[in-house]
C-alpha positions in Angstrom: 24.1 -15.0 -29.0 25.9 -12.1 -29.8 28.7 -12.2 -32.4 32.0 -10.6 -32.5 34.3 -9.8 -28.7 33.1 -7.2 -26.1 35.0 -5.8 -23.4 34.0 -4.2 -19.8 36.4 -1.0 -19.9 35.5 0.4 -17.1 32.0 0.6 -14.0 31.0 3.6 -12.0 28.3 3.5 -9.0 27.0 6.6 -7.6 25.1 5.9 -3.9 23.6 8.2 -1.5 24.3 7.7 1.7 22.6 4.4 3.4 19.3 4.6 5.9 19.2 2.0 8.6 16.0 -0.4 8.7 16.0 -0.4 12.2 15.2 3.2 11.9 12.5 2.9 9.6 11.0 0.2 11.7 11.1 1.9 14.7 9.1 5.2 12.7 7.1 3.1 11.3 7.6 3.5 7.8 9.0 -0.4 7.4 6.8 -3.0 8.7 8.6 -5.2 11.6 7.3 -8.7 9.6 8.9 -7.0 6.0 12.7 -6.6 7.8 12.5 -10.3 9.2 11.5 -11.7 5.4 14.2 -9.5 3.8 17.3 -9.4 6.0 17.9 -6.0 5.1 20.6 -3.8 6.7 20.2 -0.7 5.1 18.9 1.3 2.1 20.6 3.7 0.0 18.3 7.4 0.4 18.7 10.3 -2.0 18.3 13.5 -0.3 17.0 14.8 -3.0 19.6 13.8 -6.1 17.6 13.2 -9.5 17.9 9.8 -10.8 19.3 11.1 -14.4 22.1 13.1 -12.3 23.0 10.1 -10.3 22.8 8.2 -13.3 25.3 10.9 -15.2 28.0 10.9 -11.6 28.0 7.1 -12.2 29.0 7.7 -15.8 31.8 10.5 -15.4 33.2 7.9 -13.0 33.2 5.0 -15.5 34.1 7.6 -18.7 37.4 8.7 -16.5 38.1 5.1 -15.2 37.9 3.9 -18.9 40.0 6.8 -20.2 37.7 7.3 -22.6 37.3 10.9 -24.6 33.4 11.9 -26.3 35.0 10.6 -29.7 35.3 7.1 -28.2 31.6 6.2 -27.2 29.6 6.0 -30.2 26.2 4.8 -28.1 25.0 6.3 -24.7 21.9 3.8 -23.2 20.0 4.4 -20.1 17.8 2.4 -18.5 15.6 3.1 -15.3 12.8 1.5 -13.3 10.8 4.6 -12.1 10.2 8.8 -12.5 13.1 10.2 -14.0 12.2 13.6 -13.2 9.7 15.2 -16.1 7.4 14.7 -18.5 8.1 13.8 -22.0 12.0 14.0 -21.3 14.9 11.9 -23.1 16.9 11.3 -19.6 19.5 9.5 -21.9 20.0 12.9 -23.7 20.7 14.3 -20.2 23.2 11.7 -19.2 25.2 12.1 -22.1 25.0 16.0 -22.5 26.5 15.8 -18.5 28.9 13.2 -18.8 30.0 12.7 -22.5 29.5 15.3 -24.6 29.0 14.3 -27.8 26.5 14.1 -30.5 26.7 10.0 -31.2 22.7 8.4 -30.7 21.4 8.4 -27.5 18.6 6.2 -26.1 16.6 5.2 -23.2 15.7 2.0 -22.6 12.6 0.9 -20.4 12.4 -3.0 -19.4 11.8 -1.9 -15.3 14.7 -4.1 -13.6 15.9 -5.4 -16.1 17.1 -2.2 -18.3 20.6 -2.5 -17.4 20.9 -5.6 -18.6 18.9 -5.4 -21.5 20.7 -2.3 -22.2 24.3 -4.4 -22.5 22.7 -6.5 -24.3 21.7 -4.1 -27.4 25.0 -2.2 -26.8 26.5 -5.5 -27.8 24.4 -6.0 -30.9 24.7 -2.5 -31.7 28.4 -2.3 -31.6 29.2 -5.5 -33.8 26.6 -4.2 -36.5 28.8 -1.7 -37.9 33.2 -2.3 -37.9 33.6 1.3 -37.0 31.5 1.1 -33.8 33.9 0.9 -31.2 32.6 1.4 -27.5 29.4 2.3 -25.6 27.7 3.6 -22.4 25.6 2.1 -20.3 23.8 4.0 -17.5 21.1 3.6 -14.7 19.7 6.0 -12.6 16.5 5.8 -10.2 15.1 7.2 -7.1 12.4 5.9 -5.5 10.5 8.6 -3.7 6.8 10.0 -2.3 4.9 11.0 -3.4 4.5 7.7 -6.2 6.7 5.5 -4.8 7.5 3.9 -1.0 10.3 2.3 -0.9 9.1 0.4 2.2 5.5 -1.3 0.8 5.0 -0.4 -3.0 6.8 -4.3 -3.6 6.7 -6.5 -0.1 9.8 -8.4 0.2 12.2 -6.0 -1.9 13.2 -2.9 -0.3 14.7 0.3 -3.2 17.4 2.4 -2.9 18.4 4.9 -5.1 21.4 5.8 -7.0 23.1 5.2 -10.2 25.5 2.8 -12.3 27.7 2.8 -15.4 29.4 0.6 -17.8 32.1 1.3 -20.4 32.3 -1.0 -22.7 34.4 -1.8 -26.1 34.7 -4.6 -29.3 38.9 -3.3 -28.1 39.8 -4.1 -25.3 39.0 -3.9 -21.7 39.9 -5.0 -17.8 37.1 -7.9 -18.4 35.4 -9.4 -21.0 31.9 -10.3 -21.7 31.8 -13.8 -22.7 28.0 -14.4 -23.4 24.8 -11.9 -22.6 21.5 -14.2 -23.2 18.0 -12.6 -22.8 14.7 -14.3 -22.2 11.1 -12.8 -22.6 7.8 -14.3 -20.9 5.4 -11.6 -22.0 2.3 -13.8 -20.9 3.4 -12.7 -17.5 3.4 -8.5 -18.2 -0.3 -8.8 -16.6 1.3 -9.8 -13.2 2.3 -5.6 -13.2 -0.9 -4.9 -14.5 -3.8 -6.6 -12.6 -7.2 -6.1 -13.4 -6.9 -2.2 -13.8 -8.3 -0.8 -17.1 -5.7 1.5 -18.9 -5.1 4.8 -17.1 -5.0 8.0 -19.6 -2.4 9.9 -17.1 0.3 8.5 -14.7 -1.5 7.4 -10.9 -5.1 7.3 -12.5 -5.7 4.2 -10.1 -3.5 4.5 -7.4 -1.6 7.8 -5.4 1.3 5.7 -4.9 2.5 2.4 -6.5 1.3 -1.4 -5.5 2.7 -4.1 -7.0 1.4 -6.6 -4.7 -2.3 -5.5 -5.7 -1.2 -6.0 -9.2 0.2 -9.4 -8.7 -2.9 -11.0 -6.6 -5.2 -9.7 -9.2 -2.5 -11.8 -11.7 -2.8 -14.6 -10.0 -6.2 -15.3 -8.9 -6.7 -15.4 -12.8 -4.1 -17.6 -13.7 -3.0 -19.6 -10.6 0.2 -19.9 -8.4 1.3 -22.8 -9.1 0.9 -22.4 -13.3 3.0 -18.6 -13.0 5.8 -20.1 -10.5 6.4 -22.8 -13.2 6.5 -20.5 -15.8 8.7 -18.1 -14.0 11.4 -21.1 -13.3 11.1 -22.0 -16.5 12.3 -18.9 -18.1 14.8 -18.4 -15.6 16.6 -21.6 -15.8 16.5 -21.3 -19.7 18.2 -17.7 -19.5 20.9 -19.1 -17.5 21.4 -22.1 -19.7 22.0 -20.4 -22.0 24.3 -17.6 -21.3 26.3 -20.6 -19.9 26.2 -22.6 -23.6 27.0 -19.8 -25.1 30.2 -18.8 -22.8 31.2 -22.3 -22.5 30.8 -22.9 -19.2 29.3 -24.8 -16.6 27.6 -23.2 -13.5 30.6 -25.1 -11.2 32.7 -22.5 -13.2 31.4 -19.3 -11.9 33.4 -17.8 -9.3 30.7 -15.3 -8.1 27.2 -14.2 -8.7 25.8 -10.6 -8.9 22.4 -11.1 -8.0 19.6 -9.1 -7.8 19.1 -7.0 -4.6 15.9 -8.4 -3.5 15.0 -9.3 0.1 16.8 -12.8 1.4 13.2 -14.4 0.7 12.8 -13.8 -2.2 17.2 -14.8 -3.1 16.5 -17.8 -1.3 13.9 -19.0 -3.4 14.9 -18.0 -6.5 18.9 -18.4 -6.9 20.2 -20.0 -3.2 17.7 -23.3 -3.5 17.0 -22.9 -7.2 21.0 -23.1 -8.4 22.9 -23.9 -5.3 24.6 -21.0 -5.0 26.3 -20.1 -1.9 25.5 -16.9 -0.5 29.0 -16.3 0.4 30.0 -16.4 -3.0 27.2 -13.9 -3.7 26.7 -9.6 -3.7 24.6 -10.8 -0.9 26.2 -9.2 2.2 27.1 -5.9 0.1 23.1 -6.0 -1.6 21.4 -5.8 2.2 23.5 -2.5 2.8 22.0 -0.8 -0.1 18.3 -2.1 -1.6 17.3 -2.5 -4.8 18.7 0.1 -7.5 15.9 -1.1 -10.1 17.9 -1.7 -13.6 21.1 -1.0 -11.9 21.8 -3.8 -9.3 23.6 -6.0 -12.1 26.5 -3.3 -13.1 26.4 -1.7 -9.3 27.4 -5.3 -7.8 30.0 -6.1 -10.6 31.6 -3.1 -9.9 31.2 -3.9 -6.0 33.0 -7.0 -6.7 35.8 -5.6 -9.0 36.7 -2.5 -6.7 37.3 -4.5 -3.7 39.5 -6.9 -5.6 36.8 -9.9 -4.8 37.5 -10.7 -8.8 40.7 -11.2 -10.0 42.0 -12.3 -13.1 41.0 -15.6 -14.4 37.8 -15.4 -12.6 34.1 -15.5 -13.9 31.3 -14.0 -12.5 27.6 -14.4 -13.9 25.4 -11.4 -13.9 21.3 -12.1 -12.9 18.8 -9.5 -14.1 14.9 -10.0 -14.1 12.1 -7.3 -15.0 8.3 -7.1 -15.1 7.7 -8.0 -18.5 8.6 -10.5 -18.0 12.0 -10.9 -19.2 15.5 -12.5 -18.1 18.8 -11.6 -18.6 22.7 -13.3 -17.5 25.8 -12.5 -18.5 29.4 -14.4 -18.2 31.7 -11.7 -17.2 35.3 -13.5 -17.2 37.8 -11.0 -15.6 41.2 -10.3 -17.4 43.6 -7.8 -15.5 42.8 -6.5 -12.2 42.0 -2.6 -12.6 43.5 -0.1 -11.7 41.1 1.7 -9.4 40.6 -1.5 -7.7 41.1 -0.8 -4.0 43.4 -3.3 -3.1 
């Protein structure tokens, strides 16, 4: 548990425009049986926007939402999932050279889905270690692209999008505030994004394009089904204990739930049954329009939520991230005063 108050100041989301399943089906890039599974509407495309520039559009929005001048953040973190562009690159430098502009530390942080999360998480820590500390940035960026990467079959039952998310946040003051940010780590379960593959010496020594499903049978044929679903459960019900302790709360209390924008199979299993939650009261019907954004479904579905005025004040909302790793995060985001870029 973190110590000390933190504030949401401001989000930002930066989407390309959205690609219709149907039409993917019907070219055959989507298989017929993965559409059914997932529910899926539509999937956010990049016509050829970098992740980090997404990443840093998502941030100027958030910075100019927040009010917030270079001198005011004193950390910029950004998390992704996939290829950020080049080689031995700081993308975080990138982001806040493009959207901030100042000199304060700077750091990328790599926990696959779960970055974003994670990310608020250290900002937290990081903020309350030091009295002068006063507010940070949290950014995502990702597109999921060939050659590496199909968006349709590199992870059955989860379709990608790309795009890119921000968070402003502040020990000061803010529209919402953070009441709790709990994080979980399973690392007997990193092998399940591993497999039986021997350790490459260059990026796509196995494999031209990405298959997490290969990695996963190989996972479980070693360890069994039913031992890894119990661990999985497990952590996730502990993560979301606790967040709750530590904000106080019970899970009746949550208004809404950002969830992450996986494929209705995969929600159904693991938040609908699992925690009762109603998919109305859900991102769910926003999530199928635009895939999943890798680290950036937590912050891009908060901000979903707060710009169509779905959150007002009084209300809590509880934040779900998960990442190969494995790890868990929630976070109990109770909303103060309704924004003002809030569209109604």
């Amino acid at each position: 548990m973190n110590g000390g108050e933190l504030y949401i100041r401001a989000t930002g989301t930066w989407l390309p425009p959205a690609e219709r399943i149907a039409d993917a089906v019907a070219d055959g890039r989507c298989d017929a049986a993965v559409a059914r599974s997932t529910r899926m509407e539509s999937v956010t495309v990049s016509a050829g926007e970098p992740a980090p520039e997404m990443a840093a559009r998502a941030a100027r929005t958030a910075l100019e939402r927040a009010a917030a001048e270079p001198g005011d953040i004193d950390l910029v973190l950004h998390a992704s999932f996939y290829y950020q562009g080049f080689d031995l690159w700081a993308p975080a430098s990138y982001v806040q050279r493009e959207a901030v502009g100042n000199q304060c530390p700077a750091l990328e942080v790599r926990q696959v889905s779960n970055g974003g999360m994670a990310a608020l998480d250290l900002a937290w820590a990081y903020l309350t270690a030091d009295p002068a500390r006063v507010a940070a940035l949290v950014t995502t960026g990702d597109r999921f692209c060939p050659p590496g990467f199909d968006r349709w079959r590199s992870d059955p039952g989860t379709v990608y999008g790309d795009g890119g998310t921000a968070l402003v946040v502040s020990r000061h003051s803010g529209f919402a505030r953070v009441r709790s940010v709990a994080t979980v780590s399973a690392p007997d379960l990193e092998g399940m994004h591993r497999g039986d593959d021997p350790f490459g010496p260059a990026p796509f020594s196995h494999r031209e394009v990405v298959d997490l499903e290969a990695h996963k049978r190989d996972f479980l044929a070693g360890h069994g089904v039913a031992p890894t679903v119990a661990r999985v459960a497990a952590a996730q019900e502990s993560v979301v204990k606790q967040a709750l302790a530590d904000a106080g709360l019970g899970l009746a209390d949550i208004d809404r739930f950002v969830l992450p924008h996986l494929g209705h199979r995969r929600l159904h299993v693991a938040y609908f049954a699992k925690f009762g939650i109603d998919p109305e009261r859900s991102t769910w019907s926003w999530s199928r329009t635009i895939g999943h954004l890798g680290a950036g479904d937590p912050f891009a579905g908060l901000d979903h939520l707060v710009s169509d005025g779905a959150l007002g004040p009084g209300d809590t909302c509880l934040l779900f991230g998960v990442g190969a790793g494995f790890s868990w995060s929630c976070a109990v985001v109770e909303i103060l005063n309704p924004p003002p870029w809030r569209n109604r």
